[in-house]
ChimeraX commands (.cxc) that place a marker at each C-alpha (Angstrom):
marker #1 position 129.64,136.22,101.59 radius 0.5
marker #1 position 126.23,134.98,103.12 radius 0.5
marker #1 position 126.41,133.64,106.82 radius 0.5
marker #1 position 123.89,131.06,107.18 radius 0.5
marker #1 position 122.07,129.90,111.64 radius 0.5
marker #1 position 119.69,127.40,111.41 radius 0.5
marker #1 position 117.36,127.18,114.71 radius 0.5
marker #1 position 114.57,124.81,115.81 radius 0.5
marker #1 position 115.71,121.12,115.35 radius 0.5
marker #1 position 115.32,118.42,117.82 radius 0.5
marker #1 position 113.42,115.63,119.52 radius 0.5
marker #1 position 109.45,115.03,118.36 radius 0.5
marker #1 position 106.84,112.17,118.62 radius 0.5
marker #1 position 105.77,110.81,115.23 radius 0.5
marker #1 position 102.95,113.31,114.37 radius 0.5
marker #1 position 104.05,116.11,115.92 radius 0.5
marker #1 position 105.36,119.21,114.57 radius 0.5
marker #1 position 108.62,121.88,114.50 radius 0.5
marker #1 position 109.29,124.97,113.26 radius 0.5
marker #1 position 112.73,125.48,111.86 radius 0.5
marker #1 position 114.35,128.70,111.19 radius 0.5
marker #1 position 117.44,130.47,108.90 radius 0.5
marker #1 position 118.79,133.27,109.60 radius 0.5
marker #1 position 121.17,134.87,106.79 radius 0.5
marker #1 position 123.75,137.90,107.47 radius 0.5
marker #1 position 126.52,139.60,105.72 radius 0.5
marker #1 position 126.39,139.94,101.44 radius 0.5
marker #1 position 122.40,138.97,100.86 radius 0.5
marker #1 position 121.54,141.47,97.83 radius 0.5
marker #1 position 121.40,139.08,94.74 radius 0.5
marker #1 position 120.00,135.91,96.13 radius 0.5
marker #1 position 117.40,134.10,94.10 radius 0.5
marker #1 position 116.96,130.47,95.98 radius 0.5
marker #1 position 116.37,129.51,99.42 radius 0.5
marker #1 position 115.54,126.23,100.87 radius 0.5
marker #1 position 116.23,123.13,102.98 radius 0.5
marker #1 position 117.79,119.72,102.01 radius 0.5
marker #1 position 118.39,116.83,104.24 radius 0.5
marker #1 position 120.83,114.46,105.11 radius 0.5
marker #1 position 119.93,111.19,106.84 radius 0.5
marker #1 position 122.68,108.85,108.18 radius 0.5
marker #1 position 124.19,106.84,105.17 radius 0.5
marker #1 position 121.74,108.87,102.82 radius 0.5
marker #1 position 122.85,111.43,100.32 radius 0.5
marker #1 position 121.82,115.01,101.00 radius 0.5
marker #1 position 118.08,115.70,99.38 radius 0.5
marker #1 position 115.83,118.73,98.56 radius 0.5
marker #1 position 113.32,119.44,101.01 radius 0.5
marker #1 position 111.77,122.80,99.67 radius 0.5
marker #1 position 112.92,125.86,98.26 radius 0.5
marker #1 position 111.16,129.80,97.62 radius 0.5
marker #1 position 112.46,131.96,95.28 radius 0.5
marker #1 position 112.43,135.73,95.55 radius 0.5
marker #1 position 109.10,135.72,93.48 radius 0.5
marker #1 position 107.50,133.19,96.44 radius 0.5
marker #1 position 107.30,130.23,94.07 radius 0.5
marker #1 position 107.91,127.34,95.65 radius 0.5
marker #1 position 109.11,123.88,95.68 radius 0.5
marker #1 position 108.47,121.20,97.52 radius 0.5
marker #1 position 109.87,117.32,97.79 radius 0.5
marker #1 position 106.57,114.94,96.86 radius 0.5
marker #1 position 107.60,113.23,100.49 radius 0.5
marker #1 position 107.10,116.45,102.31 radius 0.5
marker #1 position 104.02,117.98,100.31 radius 0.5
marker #1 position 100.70,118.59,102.57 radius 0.5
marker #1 position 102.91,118.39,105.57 radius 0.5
marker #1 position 105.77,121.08,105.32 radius 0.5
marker #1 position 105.35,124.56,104.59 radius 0.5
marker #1 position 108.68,126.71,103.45 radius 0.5
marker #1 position 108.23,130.65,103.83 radius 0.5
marker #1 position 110.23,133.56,104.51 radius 0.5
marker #1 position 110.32,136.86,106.09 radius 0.5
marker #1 position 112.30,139.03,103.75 radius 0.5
marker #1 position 112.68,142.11,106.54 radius 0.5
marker #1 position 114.17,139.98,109.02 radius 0.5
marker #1 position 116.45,137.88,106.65 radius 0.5
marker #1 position 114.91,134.49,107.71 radius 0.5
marker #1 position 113.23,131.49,105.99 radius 0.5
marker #1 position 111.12,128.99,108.03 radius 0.5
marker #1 position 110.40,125.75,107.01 radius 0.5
marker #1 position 106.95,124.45,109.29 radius 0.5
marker #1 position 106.76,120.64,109.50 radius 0.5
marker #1 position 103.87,118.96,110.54 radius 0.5
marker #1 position 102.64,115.08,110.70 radius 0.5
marker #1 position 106.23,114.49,111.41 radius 0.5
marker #1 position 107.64,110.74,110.51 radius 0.5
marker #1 position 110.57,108.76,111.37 radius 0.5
marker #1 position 111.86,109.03,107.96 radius 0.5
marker #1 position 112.16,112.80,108.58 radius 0.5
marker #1 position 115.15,112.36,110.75 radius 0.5
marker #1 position 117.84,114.18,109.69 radius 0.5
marker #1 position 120.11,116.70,109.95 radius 0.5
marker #1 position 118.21,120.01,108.31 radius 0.5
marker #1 position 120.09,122.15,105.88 radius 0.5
marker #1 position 119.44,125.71,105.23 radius 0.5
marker #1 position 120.58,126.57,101.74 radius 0.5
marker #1 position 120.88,129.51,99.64 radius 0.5
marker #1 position 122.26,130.27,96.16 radius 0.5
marker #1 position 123.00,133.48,94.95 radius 0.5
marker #1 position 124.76,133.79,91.70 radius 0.5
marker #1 position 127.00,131.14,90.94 radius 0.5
marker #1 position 127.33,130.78,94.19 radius 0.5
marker #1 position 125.96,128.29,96.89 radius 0.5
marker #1 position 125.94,128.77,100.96 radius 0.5
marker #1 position 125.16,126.36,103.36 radius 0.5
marker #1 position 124.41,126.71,107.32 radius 0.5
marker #1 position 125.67,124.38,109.71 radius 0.5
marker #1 position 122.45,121.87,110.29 radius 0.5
marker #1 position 120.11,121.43,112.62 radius 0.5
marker #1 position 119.43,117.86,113.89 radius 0.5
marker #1 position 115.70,117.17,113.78 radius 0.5
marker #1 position 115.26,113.52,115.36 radius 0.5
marker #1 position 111.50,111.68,115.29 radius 0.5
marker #1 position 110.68,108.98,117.28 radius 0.5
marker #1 position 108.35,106.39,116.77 radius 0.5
marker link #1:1,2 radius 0.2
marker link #1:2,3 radius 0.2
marker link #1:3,4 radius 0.2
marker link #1:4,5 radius 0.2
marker link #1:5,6 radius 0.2
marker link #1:6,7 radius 0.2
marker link #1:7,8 radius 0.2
marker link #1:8,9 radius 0.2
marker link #1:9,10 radius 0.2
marker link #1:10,11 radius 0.2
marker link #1:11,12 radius 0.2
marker link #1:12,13 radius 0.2
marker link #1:13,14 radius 0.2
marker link #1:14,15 radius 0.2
marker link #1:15,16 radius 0.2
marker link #1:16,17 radius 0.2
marker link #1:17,18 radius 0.2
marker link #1:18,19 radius 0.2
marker link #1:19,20 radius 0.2
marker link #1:20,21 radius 0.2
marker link #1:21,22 radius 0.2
marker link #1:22,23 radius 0.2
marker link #1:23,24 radius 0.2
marker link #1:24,25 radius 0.2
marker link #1:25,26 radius 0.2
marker link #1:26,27 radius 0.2
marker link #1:27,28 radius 0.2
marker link #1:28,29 radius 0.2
marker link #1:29,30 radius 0.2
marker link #1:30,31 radius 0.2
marker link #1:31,32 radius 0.2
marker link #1:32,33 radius 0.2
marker link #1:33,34 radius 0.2
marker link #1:34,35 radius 0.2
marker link #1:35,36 radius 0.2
marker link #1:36,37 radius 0.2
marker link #1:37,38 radius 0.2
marker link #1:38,39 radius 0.2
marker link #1:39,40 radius 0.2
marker link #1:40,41 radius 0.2
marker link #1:41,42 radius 0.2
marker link #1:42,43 radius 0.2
marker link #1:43,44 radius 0.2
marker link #1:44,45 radius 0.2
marker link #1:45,46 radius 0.2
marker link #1:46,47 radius 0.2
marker link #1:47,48 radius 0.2
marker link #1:48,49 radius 0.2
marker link #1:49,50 radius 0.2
marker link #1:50,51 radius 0.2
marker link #1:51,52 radius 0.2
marker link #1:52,53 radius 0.2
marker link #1:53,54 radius 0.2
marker link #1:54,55 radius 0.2
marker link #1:55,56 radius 0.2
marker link #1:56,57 radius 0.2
marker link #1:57,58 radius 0.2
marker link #1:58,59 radius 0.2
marker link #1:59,60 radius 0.2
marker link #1:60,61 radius 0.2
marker link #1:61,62 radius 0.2
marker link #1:62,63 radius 0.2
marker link #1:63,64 radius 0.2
marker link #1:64,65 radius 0.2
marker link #1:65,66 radius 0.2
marker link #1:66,67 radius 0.2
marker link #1:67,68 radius 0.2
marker link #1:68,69 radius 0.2
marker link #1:69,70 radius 0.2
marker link #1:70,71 radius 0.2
marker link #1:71,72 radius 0.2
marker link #1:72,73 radius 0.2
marker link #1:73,74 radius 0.2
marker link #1:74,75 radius 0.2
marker link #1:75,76 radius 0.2
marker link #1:76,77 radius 0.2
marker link #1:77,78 radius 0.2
marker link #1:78,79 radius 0.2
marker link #1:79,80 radius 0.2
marker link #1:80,81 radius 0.2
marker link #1:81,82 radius 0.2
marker link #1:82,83 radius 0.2
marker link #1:83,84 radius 0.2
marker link #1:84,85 radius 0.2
marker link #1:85,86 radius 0.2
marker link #1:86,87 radius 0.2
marker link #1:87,88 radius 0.2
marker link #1:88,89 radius 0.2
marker link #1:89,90 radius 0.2
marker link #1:90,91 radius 0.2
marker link #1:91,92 radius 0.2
marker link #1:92,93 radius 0.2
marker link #1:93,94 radius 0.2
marker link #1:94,95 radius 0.2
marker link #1:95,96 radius 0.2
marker link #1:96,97 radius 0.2
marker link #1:97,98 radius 0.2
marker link #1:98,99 radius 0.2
marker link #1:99,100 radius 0.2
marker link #1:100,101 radius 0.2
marker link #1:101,102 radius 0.2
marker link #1:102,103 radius 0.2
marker link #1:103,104 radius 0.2
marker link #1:104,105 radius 0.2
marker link #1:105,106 radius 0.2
marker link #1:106,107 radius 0.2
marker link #1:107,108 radius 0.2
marker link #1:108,109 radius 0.2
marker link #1:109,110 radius 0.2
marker link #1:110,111 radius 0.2
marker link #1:111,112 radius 0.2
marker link #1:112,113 radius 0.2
marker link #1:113,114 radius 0.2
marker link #1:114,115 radius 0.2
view
């Protein structure tokens, strides 16, 4: 099992930036995606960006030049850094994280941009 916290989400003027963060606990040997999706209100859930354990990454052509995904493998935490934030990036924020078959999702993080 993989225990997902997201951290970092909340209330920014158009332009400005915030730095989310993932923390994962219990079973983490094995995993070979992290990332963020999104969910908007009335929108399906979308990829944001992912890493993989080699630090290739992946990025949504909406949020390329302006977010940055990363990780910090000794302290079990990915970031994702958004800057030149937009009222289309409201959403609630998603940590995600596959290993095996298997898929593990945090609890959100409501990041909220205001015009």
């Amino acid at each position: 099992q993989v225990q997902l916290v997201e951290s970092g989400g909340g209330l920014v003027q158009a332009g400005g930036s915030l730095r989310l963060s993932c923390a994962a606990s219990g079973s983490r040997f094995g995993i070979s995606i992290m990332g963020w999706y999104r969910q908007a209100p009335g929108k399906q859930r979308e990829l944001v960006a992912t890493i993989t354990t080699d630090g290739s990454t992946n990025y949504a052509d909406f949020v390329k030049g302006r977010f940055t995904i990363s990780t910090n493998y000794a302290k079990n935490t990915v970031y994702l850094q958004m800057n030149s934030l937009k009222p289309e990036d409201t959403a609630v924020y998603y940590c995600h994280v596959r290993r095996g078959v298997n898929n593990y999702w945090g609890q959100g993080t409501q990041v909220t941009v205001s015009s």
